[in-house]
C-alpha positions in Angstrom: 37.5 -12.4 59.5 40.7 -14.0 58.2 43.1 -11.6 56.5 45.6 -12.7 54.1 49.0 -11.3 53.3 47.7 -10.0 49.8 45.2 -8.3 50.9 46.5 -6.9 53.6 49.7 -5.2 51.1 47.4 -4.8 48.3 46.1 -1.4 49.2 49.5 0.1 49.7 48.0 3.1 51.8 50.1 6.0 52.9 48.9 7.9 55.6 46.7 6.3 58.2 44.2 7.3 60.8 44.6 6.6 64.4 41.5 6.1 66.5 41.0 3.8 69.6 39.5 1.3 67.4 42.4 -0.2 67.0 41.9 -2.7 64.4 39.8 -0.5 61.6 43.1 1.8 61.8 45.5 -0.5 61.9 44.3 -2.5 58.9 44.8 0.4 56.9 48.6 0.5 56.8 50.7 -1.4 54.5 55.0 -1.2 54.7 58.0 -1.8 53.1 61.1 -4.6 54.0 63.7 -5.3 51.5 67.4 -4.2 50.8 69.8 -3.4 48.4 73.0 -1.3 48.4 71.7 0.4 45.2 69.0 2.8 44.3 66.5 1.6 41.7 64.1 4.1 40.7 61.4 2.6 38.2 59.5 5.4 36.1 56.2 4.3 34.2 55.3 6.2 31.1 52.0 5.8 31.3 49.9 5.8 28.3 52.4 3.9 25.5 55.3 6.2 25.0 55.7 6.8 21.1 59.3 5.8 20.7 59.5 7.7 17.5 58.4 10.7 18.5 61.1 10.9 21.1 63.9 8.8 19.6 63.9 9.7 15.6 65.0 8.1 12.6 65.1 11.4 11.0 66.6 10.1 7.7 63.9 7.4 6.8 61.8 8.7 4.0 59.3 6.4 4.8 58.8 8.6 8.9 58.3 12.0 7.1 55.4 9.9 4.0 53.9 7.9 7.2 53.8 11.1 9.6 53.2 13.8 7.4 52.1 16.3 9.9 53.4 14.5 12.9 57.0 14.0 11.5 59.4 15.9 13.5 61.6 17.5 11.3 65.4 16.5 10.6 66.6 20.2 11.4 65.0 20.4 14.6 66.4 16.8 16.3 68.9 16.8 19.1 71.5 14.2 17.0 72.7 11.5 18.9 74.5 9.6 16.2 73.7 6.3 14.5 72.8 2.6 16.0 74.6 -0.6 15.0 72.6 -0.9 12.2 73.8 2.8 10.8 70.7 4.9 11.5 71.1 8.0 12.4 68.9 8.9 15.2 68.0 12.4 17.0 65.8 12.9 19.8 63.0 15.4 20.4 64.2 18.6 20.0 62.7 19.7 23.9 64.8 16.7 25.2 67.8 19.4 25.5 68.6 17.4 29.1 68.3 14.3 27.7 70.6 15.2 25.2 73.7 16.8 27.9 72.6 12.7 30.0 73.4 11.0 26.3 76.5 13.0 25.9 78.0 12.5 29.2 77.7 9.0 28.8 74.8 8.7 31.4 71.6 7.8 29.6 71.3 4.2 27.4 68.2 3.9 24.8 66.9 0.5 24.1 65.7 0.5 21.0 62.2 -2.3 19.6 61.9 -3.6 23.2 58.5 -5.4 23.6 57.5 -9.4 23.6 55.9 -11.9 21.1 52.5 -11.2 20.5 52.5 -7.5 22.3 49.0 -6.8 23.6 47.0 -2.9 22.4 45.6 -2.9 26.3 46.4 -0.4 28.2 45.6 -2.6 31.7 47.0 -6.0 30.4 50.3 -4.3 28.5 50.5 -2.1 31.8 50.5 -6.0 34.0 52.3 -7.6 31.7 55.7 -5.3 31.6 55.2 -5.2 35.6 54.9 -9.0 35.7 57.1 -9.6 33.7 55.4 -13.0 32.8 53.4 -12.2 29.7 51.0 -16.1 30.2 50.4 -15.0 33.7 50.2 -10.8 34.0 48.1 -11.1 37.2 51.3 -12.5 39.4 53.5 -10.1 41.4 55.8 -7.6 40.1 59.2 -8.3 39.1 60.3 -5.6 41.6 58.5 -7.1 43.6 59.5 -10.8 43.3 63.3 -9.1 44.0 62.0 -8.0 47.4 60.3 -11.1 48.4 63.7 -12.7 48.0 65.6 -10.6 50.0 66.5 -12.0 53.6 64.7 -11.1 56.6 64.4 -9.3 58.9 64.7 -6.1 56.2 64.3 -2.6 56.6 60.3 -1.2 56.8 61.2 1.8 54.1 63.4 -0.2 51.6 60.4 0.3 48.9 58.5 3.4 48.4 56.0 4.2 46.0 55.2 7.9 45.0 51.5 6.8 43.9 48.6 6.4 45.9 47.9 2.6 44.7 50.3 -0.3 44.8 51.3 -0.7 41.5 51.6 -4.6 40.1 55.7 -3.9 39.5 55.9 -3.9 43.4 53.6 -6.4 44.5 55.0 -9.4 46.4 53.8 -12.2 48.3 55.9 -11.0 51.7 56.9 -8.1 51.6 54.8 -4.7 51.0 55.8 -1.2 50.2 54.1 2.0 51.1 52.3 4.4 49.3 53.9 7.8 49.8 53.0 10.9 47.1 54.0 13.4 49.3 56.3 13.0 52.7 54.5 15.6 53.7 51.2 13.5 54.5 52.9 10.5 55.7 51.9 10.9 59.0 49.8 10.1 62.0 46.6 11.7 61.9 45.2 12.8 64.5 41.8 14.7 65.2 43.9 16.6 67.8 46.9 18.9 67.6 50.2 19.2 69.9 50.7 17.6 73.4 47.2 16.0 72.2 48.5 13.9 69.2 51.4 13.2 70.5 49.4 10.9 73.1 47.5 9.8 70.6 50.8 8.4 68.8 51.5 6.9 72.5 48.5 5.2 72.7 48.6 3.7 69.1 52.0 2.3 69.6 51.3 0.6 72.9 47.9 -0.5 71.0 50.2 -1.9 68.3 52.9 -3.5 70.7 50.2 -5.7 72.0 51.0 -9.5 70.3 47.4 -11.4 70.5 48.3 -15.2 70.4 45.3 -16.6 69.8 44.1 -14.0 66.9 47.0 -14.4 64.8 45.5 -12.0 61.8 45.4 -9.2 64.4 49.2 -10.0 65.4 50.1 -10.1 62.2 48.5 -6.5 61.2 49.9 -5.5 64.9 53.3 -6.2 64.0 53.3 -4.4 60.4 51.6 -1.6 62.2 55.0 -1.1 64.6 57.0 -1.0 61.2 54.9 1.8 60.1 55.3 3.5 63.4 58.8 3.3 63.3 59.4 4.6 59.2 57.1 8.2 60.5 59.5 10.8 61.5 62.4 9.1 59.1 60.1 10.2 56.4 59.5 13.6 57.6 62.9 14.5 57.7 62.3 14.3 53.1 59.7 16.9 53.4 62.4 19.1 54.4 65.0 18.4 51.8 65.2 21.7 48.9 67.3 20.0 46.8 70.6 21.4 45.2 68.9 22.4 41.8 65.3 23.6 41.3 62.7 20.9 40.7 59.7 21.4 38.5 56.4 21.8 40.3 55.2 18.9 37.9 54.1 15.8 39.6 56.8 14.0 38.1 59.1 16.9 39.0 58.1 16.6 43.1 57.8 12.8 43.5 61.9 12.9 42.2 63.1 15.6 44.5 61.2 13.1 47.3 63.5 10.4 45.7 66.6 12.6 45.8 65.3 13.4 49.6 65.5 10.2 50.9 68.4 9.2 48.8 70.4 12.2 50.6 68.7 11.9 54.5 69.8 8.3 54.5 66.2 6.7 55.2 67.4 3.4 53.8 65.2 3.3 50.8 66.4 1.5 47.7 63.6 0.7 45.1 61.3 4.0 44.2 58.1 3.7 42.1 57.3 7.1 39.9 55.1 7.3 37.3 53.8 10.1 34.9 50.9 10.0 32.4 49.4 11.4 29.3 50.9 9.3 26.6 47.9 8.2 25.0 48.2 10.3 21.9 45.1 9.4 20.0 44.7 12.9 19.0 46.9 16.4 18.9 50.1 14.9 18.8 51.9 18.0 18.1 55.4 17.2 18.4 56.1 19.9 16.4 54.1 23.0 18.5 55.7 24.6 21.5 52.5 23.9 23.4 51.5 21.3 22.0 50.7 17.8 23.9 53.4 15.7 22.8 56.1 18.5 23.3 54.2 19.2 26.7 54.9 15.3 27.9 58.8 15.4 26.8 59.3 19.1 29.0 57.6 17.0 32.0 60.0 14.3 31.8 63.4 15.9 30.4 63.0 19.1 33.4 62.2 16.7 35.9 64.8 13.7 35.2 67.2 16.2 34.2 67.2 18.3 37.5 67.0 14.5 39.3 70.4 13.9 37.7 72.1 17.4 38.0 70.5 17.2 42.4 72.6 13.7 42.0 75.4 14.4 40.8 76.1 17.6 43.0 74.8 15.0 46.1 77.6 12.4 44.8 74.7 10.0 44.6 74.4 9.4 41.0 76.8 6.5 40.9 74.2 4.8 43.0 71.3 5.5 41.5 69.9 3.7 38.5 66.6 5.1 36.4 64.9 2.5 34.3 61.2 3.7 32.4 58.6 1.2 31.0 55.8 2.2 29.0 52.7 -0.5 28.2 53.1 0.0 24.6 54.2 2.1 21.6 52.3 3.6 19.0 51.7 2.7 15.5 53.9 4.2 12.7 51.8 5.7 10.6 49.2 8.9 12.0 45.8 8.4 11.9 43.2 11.5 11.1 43.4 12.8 14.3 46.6 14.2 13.7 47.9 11.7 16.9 48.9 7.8 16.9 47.3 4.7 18.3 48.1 1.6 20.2 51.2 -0.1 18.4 53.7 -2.8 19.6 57.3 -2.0 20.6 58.7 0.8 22.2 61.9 2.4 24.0 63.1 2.2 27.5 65.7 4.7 29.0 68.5 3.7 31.4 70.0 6.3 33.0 72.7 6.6 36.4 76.0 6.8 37.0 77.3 3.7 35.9 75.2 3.5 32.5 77.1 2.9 30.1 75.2 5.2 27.7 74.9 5.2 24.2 72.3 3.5 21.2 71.2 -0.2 22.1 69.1 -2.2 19.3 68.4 -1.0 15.8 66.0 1.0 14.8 62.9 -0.1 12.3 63.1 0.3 8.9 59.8 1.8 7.9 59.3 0.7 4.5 55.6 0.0 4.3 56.8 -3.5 2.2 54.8 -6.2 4.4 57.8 -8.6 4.1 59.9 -5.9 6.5 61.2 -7.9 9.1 61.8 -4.8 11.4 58.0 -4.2 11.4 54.8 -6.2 12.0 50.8 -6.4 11.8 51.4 -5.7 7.6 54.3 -3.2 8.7 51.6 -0.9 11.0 53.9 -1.7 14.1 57.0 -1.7 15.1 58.0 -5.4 15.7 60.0 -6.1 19.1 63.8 -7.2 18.5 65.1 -7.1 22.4 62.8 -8.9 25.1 61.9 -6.0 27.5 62.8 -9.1 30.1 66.5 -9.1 29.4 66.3 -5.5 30.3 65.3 -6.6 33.7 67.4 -9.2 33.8 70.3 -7.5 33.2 69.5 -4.9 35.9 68.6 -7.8 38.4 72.1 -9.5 38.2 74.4 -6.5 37.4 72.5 -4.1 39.1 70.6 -5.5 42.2 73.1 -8.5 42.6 69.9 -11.1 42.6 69.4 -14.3 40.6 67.8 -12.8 37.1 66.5 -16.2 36.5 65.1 -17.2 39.3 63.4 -14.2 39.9 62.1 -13.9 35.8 61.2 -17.6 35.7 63.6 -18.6 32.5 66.8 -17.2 31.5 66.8 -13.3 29.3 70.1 -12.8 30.1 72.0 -10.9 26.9 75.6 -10.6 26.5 75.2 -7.4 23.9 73.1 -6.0 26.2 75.8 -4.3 28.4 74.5 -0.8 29.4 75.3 -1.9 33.2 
């Protein structure tokens, strides 16, 4: 059977099985090429991040009529000043690391990003911000159009994903990137233990050296099968790292300690995939409750990027290192009866690193329920988009990455204002 470069990546597996039936294990293992001199670490909100739940207009009447039991009040924000448009803005009150990141400069908000005619599904909206090509959300990943443009021959671990699934933001045509949750389990299993798997190891790689000329789909999976052999014990030296800070034992929490691992060991990875879920807030919003869910998903994400950042910046690696989030959607303005929010239109992204240039980008909506409001849309239930969520990317392709933005993103996004890099 023929097997084709995409299928072959697709899977993105991350620790494989080694048995004398060479190619059943073999076509398990999928690996990462590309290069880069900086970090990129892309976190997925997963769910559709409700931007004003975590970035408040706190002084629009129209938040506290629309949200009356959701509204967070003005008291309790973290103020971070006003936008370009004079709204004064605060962010949730459990963001307290967000908050020290704004201060110091270090984390940029981009206010209403989203695209003409935003999709409500999760799936498509989830393709479509990892395409970044809105008529076509079943091409590759924008990431991973960046690594399929890089020259070869290119390192085996330049990607890494901390999921078990290759996500569509790093699927290419040519190059592939592993699934790793845990360094931990990226190994070479083995029914047998000591002197026993270590032959087994042996026997795979002289198995995998073998170059078949006349079955070209086995060389190719051969070949790929050496790069994964040769990224093994570079990844266990990450399982070791501790970290100069505590990390949370969150999911989030652990795959970014694996980040700041292989950031610190040297592996030569550049482009990290995280993710963390639950923002589908339907129901029980609670913004307001200690415990309750939407307070719950901001303590995930502020403990865990915050302790990234302060294990960065006692590592001296934050100057290198670049965050940017993505969520599918936001939510609509007004609650519904479940005391939570559904599927709306434009949302927030984060930007934060060492050389962010930090600080309020975009305006904030006006939420006057008047259907002629040109900040909002769908007869002012949504947020409407005012920055292109593309010339987000584009601007961390060219200033950032050092790649051709438009190549890469099919038409030019590039914006001048937008100069958080």
């Amino acid at each position: 059977m023929t097997i084709t470069r995409r299928q072959f990546f697709k899977g993105g597996i991350a620790a494989f099985t080694v048995t004398y039936a060479a190619p059943e294990f073999l076509s398990e293992i999928a690996l990462a090429q590309g290069a880069t001199s900086r970090n990129l670490v892309v976190l997925n909100l997963s769910g559709g991040n409700d931007s004003l739940s975590m970035l408040i207009p706190y002084n629009d009447p129209f938040y506290h009529s629309r949200r009356p039991t959701i509204a967070v009040p003005a008291a309790n924000v973290l103020q971070v000043g006003t936008d370009s448009s004079r709204v004064a803005l605060g962010l949730h009150p459990r963001l307290t690391g967000f908050k020290q990141m704004f201060d110091r400069g270090r984390l940029a908000m981009i206010q209403r990003t989203g695209y003409p005619n935003q999709t409500r599904s999760h799936f498509l909206g989830t393709d479509v911000w990892s395409s970044a090509n809105p008529a076509n959300p079943a091409s590759d990943g924008w990431v991973g159009r960046y690594l399929d443009s890089l020259p070869s021959p290119v390192d085996a671990l330049t990607g890494w994903n901390t999921t078990r699934d290759l996500p569509r933001v790093l699927q290419a045509s040519r190059v592939s990137v592993p699934a790793i949750p845990s360094p931990a389990t990226y190994a070479l299993a083995s029914p047998n233990a000591g002197a026993d798997a270590l032959a087994s190891k042996a026997a795979a790689i002289r198995i995998s050296s073998h170059v078949p000329v006349d079955r070209p789909e086995l060389a190719f999976v051969y070949g790929n099968a050496r790069q994964a052999m040769s990224t093994l014990d570079r990844v266990a030296t990450v399982g070791t790292y501790t970290g100069t800070t505590a990390y949370p034992t969150s999911g989030l929490g652990q795959a970014l300690k694996a980040v700041a691992g292989s950031m610190v060991r040297g592996i030569g990875t550049r482009v990290f995939y995280v993710t963390t879920g639950g923002f589908d807030t339907h129901a029980g919003q609670n913004p307001n409750q200690a415990n309750g869910s939407y307070t719950n998903l901001m303590a995930t994400l502020n403990d865990a990027l915050f302790a990234f950042y302060t294990d960065l910046t006692n590592q001296g690696l934050l100057g290198d290192t670049l965050v940017l989030s993505f969520s599918e959607f936001g939510r609509r303005i007004s609650e519904n009866g479940s005391n939570g929010t559904d599927h709306g239109a434009a949302s927030v992204m984060l930007a934060m690193g060492g050389r962010v240039n930090g600080g309020l980008y975009g305006t904030a909506p006006n939420l006057n329920l008047d259907p002629a409001n040109p900040t909002l849309e769908n007869s002012a239930g949504d947020v409407r988009f005012e920055t292109d969520f593309r010339s987000v990317y584009a601007r961390v392709l060219d200033s950032w990455l050092g790649a051709d933005s438009r190549a890469i993103l099919g038409a030019d996004f590039r914006n001048a204002g937008l100069n958080f890099l």
